[in-house]
N, CA, C, O and CB atoms as a CASP TS submission, in Angstrom:
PFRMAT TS
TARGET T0000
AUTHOR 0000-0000-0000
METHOD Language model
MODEL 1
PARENT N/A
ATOM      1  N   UNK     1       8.812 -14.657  -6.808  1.00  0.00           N
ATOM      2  CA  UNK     1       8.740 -13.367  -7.443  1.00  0.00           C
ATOM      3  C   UNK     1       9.190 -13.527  -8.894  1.00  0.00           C
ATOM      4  O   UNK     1      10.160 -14.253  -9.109  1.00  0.00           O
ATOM      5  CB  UNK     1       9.605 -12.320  -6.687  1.00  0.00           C
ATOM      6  N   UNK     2       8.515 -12.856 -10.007  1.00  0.00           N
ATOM      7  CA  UNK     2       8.676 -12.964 -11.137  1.00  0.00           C
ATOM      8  C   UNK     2       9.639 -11.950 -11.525  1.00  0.00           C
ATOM      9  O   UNK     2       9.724 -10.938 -10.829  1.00  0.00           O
ATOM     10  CB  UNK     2       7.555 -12.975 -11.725  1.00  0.00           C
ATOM     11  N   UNK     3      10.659 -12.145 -12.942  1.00  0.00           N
ATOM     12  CA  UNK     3      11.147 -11.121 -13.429  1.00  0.00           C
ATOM     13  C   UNK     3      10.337 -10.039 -13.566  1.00  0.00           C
ATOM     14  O   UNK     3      10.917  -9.063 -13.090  1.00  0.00           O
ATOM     15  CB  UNK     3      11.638 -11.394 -14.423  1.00  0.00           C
ATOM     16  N   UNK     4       9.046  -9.700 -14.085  1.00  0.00           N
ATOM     17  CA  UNK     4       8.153  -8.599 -14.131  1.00  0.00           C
ATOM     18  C   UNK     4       8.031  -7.896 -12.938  1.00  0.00           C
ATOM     19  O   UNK     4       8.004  -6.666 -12.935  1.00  0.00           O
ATOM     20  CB  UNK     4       6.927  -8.978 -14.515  1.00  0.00           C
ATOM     21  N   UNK     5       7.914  -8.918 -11.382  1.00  0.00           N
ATOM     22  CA  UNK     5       7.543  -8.215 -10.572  1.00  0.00           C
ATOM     23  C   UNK     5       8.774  -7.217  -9.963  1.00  0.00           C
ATOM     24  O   UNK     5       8.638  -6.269  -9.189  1.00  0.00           O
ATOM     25  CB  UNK     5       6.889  -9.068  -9.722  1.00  0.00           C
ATOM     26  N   UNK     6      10.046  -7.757 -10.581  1.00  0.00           N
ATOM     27  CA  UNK     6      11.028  -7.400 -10.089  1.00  0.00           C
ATOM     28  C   UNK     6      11.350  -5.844 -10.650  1.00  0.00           C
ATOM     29  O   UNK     6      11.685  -4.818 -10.059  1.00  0.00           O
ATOM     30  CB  UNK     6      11.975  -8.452 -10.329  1.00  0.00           C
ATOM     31  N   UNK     7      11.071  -6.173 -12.178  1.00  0.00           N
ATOM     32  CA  UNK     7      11.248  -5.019 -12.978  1.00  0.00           C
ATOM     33  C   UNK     7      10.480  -3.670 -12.359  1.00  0.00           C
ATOM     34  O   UNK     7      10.724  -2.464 -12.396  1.00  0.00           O
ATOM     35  CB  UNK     7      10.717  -5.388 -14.423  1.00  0.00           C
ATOM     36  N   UNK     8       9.621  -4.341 -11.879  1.00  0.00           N
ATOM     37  CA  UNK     8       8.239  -3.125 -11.626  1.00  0.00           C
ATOM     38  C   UNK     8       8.831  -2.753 -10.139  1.00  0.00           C
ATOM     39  O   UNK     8       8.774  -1.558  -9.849  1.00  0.00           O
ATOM     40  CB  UNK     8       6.135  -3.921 -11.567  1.00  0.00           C
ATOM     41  N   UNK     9       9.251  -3.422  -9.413  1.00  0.00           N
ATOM     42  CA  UNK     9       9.627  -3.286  -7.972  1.00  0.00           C
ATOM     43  C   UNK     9      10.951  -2.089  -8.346  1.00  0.00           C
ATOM     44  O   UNK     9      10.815  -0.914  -8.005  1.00  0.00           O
ATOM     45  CB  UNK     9      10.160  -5.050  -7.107  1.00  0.00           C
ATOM     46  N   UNK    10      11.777  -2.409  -8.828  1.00  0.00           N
ATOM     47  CA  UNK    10      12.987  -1.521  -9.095  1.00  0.00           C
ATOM     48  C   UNK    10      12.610  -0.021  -9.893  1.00  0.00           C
ATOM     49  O   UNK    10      13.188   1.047  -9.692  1.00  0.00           O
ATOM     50  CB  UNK    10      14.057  -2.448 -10.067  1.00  0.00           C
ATOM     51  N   UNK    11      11.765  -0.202 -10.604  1.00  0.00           N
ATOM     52  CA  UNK    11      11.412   1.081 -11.402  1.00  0.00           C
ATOM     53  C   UNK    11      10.474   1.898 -10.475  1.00  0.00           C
ATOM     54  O   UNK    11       9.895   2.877 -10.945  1.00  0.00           O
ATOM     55  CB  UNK    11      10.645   0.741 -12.890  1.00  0.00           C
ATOM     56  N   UNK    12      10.325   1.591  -9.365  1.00  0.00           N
ATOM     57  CA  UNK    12       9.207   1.941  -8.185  1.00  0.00           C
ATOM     58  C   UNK    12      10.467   2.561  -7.105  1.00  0.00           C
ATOM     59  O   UNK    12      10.143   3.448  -6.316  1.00  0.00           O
ATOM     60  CB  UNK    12       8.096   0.235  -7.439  1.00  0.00           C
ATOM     61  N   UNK    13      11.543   2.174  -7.115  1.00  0.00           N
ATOM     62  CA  UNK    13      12.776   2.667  -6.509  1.00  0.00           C
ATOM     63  C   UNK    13      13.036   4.517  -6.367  1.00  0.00           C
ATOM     64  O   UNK    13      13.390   5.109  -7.387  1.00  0.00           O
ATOM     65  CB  UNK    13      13.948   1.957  -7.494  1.00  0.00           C
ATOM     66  N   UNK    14      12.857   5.210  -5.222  1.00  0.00           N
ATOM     67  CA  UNK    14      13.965   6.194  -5.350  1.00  0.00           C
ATOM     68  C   UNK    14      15.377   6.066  -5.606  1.00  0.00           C
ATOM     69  O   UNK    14      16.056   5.208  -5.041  1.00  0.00           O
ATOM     70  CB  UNK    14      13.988   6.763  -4.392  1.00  0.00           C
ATOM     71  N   UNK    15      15.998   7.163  -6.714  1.00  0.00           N
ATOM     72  CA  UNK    15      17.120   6.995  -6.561  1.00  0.00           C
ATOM     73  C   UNK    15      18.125   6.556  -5.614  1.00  0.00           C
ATOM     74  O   UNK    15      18.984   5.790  -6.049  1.00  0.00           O
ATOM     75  CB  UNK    15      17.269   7.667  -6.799  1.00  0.00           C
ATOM     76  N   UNK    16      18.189   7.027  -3.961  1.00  0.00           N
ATOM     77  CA  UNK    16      18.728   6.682  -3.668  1.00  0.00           C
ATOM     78  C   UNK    16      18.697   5.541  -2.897  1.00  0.00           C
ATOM     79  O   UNK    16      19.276   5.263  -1.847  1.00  0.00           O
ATOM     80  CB  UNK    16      19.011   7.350  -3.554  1.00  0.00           C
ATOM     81  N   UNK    17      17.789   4.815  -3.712  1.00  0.00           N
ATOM     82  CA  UNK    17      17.561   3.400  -3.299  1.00  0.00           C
ATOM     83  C   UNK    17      18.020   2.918  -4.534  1.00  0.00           C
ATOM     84  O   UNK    17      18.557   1.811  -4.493  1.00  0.00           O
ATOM     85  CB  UNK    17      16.049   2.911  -2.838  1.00  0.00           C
ATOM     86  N   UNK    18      17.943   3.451  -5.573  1.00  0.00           N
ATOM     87  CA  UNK    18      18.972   2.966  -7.034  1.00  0.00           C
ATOM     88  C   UNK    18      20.319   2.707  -6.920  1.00  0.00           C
ATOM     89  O   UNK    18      20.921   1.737  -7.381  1.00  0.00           O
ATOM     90  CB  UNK    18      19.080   4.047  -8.151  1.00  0.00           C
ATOM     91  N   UNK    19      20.886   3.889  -6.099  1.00  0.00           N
ATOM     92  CA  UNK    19      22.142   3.848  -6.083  1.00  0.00           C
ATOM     93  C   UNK    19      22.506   2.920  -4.907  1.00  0.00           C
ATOM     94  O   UNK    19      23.691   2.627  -4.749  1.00  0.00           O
ATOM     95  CB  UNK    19      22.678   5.185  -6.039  1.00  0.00           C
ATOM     96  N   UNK    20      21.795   2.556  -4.277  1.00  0.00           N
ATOM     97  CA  UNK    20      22.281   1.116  -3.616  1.00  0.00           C
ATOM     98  C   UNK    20      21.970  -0.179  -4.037  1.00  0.00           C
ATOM     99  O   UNK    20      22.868  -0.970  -3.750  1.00  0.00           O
ATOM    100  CB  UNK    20      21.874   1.000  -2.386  1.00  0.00           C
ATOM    101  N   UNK    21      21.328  -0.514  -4.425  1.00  0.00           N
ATOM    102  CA  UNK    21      21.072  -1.301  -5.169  1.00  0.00           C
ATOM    103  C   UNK    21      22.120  -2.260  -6.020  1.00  0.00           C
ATOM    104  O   UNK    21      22.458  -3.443  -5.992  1.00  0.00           O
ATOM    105  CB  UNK    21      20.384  -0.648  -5.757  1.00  0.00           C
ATOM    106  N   UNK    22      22.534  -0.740  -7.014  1.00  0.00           N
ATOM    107  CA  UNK    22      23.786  -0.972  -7.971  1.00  0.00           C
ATOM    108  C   UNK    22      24.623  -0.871  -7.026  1.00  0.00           C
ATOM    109  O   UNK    22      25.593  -1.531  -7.401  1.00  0.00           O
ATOM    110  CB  UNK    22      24.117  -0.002  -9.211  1.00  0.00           C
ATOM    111  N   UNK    23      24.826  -0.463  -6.070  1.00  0.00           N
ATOM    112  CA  UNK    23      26.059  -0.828  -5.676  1.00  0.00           C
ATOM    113  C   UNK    23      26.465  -2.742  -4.953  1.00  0.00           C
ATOM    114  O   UNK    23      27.416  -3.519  -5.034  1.00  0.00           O
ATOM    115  CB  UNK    23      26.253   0.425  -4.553  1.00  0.00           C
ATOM    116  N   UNK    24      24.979  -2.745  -4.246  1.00  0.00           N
ATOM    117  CA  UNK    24      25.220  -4.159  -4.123  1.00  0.00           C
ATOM    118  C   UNK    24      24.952  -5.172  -5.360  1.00  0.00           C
ATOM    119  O   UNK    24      25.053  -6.397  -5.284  1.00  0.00           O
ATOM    120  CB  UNK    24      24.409  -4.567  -3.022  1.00  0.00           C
ATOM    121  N   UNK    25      24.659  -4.570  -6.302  1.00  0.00           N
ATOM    122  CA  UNK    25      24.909  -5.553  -7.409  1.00  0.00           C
ATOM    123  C   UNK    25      26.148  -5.693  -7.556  1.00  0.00           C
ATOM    124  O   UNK    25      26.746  -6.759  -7.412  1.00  0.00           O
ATOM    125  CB  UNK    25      24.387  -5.259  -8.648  1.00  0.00           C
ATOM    126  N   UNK    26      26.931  -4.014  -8.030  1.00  0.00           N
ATOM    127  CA  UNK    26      28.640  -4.721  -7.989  1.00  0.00           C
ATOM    128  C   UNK    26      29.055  -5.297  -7.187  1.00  0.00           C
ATOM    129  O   UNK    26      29.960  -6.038  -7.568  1.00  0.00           O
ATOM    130  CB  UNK    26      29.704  -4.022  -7.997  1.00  0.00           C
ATOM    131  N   UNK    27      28.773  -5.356  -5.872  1.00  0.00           N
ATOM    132  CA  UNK    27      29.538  -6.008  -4.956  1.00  0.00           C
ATOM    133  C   UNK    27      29.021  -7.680  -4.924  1.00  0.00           C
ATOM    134  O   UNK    27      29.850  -8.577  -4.768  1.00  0.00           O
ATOM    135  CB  UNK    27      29.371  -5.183  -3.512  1.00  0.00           C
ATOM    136  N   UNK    28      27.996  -7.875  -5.042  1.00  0.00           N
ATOM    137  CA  UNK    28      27.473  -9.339  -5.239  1.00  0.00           C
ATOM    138  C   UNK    28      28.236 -10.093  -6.928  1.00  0.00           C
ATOM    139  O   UNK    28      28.298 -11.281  -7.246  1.00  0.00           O
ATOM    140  CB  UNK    28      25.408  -9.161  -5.318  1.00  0.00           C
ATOM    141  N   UNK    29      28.687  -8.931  -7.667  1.00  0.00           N
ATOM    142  CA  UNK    29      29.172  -9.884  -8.954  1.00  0.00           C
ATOM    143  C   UNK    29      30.761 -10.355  -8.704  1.00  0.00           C
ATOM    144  O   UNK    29      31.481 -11.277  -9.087  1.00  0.00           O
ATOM    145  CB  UNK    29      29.080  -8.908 -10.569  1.00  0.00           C
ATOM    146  N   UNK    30      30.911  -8.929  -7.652  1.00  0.00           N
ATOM    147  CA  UNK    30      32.715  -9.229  -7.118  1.00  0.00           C
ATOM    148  C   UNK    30      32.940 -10.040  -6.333  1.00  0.00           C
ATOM    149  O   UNK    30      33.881 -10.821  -6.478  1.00  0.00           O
ATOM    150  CB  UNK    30      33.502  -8.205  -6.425  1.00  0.00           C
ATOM    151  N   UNK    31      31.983 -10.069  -5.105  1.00  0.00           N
ATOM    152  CA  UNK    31      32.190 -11.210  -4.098  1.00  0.00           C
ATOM    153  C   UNK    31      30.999 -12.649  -3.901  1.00  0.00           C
ATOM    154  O   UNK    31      30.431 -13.264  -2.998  1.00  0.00           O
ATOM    155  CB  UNK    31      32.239 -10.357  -2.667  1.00  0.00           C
ATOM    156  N   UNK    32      31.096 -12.645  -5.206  1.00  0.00           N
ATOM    157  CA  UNK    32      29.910 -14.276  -5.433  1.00  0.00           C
ATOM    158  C   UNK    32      30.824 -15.015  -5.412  1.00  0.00           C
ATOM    159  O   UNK    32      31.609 -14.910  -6.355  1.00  0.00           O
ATOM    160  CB  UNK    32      28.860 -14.697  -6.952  1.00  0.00           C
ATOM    161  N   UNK    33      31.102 -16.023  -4.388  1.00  0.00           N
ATOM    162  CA  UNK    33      31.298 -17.469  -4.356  1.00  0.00           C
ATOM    163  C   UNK    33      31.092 -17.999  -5.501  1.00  0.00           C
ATOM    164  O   UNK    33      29.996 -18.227  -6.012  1.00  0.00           O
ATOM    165  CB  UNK    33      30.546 -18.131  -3.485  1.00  0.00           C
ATOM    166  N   UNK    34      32.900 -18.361  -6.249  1.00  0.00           N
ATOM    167  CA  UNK    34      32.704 -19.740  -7.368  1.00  0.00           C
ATOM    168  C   UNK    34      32.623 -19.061  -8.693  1.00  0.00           C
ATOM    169  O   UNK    34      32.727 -19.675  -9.755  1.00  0.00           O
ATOM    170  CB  UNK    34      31.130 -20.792  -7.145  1.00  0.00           C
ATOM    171  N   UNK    35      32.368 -17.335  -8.565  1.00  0.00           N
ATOM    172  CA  UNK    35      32.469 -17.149  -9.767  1.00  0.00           C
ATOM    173  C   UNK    35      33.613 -16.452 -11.165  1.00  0.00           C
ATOM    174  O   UNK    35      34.176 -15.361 -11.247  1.00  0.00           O
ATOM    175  CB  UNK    35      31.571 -16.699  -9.609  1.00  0.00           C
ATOM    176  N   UNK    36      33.603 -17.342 -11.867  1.00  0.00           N
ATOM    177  CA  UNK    36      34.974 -17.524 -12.450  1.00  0.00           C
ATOM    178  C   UNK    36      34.384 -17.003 -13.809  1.00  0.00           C
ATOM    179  O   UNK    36      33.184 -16.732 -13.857  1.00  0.00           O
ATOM    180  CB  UNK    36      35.751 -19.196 -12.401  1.00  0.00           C
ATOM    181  N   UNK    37      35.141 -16.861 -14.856  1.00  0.00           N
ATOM    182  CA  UNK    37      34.827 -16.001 -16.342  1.00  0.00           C
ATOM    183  C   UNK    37      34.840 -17.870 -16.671  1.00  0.00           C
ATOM    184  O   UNK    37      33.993 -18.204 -17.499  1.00  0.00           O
ATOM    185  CB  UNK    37      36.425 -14.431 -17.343  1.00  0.00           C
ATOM    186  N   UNK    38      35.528 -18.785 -16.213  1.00  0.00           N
ATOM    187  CA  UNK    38      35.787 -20.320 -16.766  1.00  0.00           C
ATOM    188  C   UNK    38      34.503 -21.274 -17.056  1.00  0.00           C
ATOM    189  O   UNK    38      34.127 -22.006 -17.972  1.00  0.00           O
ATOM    190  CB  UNK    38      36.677 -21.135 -15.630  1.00  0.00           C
ATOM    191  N   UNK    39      33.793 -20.657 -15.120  1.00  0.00           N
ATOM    192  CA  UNK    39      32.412 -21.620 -15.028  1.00  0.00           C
ATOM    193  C   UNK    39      31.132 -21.048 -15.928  1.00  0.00           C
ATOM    194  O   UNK    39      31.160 -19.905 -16.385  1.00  0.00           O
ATOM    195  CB  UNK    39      31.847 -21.683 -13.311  1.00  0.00           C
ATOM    196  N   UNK    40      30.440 -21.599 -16.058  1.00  0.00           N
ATOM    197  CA  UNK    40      28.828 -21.329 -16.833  1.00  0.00           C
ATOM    198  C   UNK    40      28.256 -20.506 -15.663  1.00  0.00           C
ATOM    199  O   UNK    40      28.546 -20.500 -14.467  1.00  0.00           O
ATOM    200  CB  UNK    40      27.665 -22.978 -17.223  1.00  0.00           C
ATOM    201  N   UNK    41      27.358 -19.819 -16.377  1.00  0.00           N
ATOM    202  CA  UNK    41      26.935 -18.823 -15.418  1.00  0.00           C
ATOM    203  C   UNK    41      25.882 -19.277 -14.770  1.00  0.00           C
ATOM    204  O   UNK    41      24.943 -19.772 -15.394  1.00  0.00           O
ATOM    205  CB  UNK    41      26.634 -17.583 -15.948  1.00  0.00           C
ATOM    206  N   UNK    42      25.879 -19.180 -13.455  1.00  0.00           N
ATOM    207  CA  UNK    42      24.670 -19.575 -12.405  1.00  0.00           C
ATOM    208  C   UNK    42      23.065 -18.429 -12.737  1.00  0.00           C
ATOM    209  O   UNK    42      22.828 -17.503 -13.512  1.00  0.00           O
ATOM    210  CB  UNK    42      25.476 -19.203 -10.452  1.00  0.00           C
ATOM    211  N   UNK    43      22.223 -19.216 -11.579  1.00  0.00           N
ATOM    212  CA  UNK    43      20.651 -18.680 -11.480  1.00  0.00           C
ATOM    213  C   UNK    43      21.261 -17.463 -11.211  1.00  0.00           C
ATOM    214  O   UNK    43      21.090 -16.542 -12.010  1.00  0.00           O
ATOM    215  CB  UNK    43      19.415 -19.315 -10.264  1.00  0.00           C
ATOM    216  N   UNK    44      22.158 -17.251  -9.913  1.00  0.00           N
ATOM    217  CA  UNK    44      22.395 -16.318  -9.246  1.00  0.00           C
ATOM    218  C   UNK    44      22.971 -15.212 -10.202  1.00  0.00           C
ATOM    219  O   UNK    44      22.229 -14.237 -10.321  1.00  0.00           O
ATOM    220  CB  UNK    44      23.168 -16.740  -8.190  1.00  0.00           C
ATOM    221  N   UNK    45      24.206 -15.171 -10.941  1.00  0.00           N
ATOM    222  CA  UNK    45      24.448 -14.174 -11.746  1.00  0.00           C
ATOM    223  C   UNK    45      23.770 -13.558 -12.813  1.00  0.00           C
ATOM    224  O   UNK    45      23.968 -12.448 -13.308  1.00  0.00           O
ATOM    225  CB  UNK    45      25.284 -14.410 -12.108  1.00  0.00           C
ATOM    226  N   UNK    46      22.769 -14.602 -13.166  1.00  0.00           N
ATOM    227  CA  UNK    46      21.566 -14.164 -14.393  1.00  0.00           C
ATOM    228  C   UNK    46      20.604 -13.307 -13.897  1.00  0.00           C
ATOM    229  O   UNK    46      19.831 -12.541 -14.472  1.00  0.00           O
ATOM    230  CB  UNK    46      20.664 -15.415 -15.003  1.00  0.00           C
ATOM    231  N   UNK    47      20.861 -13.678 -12.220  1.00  0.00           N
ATOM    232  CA  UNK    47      19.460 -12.321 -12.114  1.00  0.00           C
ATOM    233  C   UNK    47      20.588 -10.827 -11.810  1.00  0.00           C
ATOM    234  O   UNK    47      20.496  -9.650 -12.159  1.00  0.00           O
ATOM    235  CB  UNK    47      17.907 -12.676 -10.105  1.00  0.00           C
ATOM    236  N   UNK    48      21.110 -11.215 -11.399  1.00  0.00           N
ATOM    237  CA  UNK    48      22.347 -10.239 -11.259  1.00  0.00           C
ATOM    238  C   UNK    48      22.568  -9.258 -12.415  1.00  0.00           C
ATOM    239  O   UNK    48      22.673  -8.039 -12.275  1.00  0.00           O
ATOM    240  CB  UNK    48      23.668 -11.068 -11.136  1.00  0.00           C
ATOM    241  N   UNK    49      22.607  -9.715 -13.208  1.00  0.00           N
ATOM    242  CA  UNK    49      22.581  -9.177 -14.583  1.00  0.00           C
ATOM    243  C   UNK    49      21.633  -8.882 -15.177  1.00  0.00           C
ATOM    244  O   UNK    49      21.655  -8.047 -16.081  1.00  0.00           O
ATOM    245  CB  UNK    49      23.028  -9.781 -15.335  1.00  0.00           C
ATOM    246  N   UNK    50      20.496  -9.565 -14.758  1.00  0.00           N
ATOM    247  CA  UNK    50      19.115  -8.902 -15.205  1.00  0.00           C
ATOM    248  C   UNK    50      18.849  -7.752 -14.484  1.00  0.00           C
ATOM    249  O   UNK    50      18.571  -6.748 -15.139  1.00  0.00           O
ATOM    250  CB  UNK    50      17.898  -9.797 -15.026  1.00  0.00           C
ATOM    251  N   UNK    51      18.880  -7.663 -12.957  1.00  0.00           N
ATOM    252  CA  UNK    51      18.858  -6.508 -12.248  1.00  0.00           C
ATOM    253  C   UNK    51      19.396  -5.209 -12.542  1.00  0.00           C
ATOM    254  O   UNK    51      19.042  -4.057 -12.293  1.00  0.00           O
ATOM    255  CB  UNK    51      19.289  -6.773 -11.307  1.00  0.00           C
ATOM    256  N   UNK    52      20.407  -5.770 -13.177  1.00  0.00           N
ATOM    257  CA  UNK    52      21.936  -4.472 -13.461  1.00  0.00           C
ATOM    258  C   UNK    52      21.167  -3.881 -14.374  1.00  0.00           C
ATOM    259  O   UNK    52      21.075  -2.654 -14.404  1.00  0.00           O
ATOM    260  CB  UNK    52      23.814  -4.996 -14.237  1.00  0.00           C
ATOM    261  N   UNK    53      20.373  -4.843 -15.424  1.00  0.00           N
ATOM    262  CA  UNK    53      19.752  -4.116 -17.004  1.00  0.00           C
ATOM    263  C   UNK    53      18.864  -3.328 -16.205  1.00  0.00           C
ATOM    264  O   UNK    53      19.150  -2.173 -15.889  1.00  0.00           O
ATOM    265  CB  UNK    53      18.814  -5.236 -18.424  1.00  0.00           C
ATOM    266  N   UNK    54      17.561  -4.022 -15.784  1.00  0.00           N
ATOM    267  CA  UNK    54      16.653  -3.154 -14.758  1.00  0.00           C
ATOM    268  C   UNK    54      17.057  -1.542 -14.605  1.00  0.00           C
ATOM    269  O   UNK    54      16.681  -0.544 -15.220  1.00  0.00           O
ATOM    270  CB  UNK    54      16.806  -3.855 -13.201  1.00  0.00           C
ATOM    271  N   UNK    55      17.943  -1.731 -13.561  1.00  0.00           N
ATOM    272  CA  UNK    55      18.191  -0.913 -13.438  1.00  0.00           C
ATOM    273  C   UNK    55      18.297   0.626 -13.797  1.00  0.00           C
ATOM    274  O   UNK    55      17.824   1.708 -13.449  1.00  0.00           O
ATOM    275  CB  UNK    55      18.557  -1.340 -13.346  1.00  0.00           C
ATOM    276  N   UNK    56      19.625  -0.170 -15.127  1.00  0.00           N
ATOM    277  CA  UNK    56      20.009   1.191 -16.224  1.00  0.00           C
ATOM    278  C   UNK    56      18.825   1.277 -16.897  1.00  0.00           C
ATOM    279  O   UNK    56      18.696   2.494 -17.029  1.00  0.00           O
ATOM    280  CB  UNK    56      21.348   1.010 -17.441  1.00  0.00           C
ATOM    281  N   UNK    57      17.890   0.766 -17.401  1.00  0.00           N
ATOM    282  CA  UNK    57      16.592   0.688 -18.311  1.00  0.00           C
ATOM    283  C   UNK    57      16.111   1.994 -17.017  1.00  0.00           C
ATOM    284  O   UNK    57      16.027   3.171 -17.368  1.00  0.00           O
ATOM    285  CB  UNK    57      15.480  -1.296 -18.519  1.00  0.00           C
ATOM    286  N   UNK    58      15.843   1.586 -15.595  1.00  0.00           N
ATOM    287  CA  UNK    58      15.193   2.925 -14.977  1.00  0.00           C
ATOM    288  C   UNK    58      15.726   3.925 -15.374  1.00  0.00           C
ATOM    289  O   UNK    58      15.143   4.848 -15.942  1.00  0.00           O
ATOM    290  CB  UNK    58      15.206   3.103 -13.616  1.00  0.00           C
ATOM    291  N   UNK    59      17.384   3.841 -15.023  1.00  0.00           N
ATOM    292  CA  UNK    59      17.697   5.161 -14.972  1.00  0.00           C
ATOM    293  C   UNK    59      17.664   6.115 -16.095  1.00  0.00           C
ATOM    294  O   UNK    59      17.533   7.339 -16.101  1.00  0.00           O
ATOM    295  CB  UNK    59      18.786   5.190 -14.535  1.00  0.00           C
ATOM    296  N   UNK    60      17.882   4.872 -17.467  1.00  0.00           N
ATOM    297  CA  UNK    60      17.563   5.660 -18.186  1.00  0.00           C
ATOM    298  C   UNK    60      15.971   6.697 -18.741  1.00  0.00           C
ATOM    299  O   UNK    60      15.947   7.746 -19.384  1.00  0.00           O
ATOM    300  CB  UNK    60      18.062   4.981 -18.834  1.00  0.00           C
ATOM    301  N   UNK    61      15.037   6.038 -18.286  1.00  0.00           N
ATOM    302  CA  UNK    61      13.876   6.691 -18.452  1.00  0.00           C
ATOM    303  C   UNK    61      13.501   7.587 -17.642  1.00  0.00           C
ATOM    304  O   UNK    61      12.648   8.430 -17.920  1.00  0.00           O
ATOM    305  CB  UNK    61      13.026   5.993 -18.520  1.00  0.00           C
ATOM    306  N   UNK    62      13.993   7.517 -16.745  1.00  0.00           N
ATOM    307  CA  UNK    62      14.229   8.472 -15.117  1.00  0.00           C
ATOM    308  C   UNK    62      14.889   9.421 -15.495  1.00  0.00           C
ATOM    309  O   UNK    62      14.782  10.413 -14.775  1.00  0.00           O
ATOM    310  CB  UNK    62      15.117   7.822 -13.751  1.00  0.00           C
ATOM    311  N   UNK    63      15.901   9.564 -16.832  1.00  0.00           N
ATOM    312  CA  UNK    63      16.290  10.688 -16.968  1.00  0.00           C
ATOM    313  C   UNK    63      15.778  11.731 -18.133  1.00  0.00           C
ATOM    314  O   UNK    63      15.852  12.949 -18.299  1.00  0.00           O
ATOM    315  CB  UNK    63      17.468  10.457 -16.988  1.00  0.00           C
ATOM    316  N   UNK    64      15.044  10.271 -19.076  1.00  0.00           N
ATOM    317  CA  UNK    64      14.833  11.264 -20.093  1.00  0.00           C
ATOM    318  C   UNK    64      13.711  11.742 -20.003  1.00  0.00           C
ATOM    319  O   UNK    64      13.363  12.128 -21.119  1.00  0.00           O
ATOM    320  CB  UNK    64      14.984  10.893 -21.310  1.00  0.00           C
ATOM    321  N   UNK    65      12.433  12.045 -18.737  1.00  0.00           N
ATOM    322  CA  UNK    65      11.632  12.496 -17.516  1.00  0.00           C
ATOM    323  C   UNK    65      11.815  13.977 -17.382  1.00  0.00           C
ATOM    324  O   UNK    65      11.265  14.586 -16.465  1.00  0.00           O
ATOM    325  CB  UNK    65      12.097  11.757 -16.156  1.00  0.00           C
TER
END
């Protein structure tokens, strides 16, 4: 799956499929195995963080709708 397809998959989201989402994002950045502010950032937290943008990028256009 591509970042695009992902983008498009999430912006295709009901809210309250948004609001879970973000929530397991926070919980995947809190309870990721290994991850330290010390180590370089993994595959795993980059999409993590890309998702998180995703996200707010929906919500924000979702609101100004």
């Amino acid at each position: 799956m591509t970042l695009d397809e992902i983008k498009q998959a999430i912006a295709s989201l009901p809210p309250e499929e948004l609001a879970r989402l973000r929530a397991w994002l926070e919980q995947f950045e809190v309870l990721a195995p290994g991850q330290t502010t010390a180590e370089p950032e993994t595959t795993a937290s980059r999409w993590g963080r890309l998702a998180g943008r995703a996200v707010a990028d929906v919500r924000k256009r979702l609101q100004e709708k």
